[in-house]
C-alpha positions, 0 to 999 in steps of 0.5 A, spaced: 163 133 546 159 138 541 161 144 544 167 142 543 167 141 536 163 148 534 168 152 538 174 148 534 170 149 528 169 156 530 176 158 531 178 155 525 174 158 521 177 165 526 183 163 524 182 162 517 178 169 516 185 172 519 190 169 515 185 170 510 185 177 511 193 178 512 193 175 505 188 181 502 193 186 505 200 182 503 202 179 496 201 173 496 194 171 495 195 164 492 200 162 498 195 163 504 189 160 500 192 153 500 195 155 507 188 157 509 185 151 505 191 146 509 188 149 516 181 148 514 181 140 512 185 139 518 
């Protein structure tokens, strides 16, 4: 059960990192910060 939950929140956190970094590059910052921060809670 606790390895389960680190390895979610790990890739949670990978996955917030990439989208994050997909807003660096593109324009809209606003956007992916309350997507990232949506994914995040969730």
């Amino acid at each position: 059960m606790d390895n389960l939950v680190a390895l979610v929140q790990v890739s949670a956190m990978i996955t917030a990192g990439v989208i994050l970094g997909a807003c660096l590059v593109g324009s809209g910052r606003t956007r992916c910060k309350m997507r990232s921060a949506q994914r995040v809670v969730r």
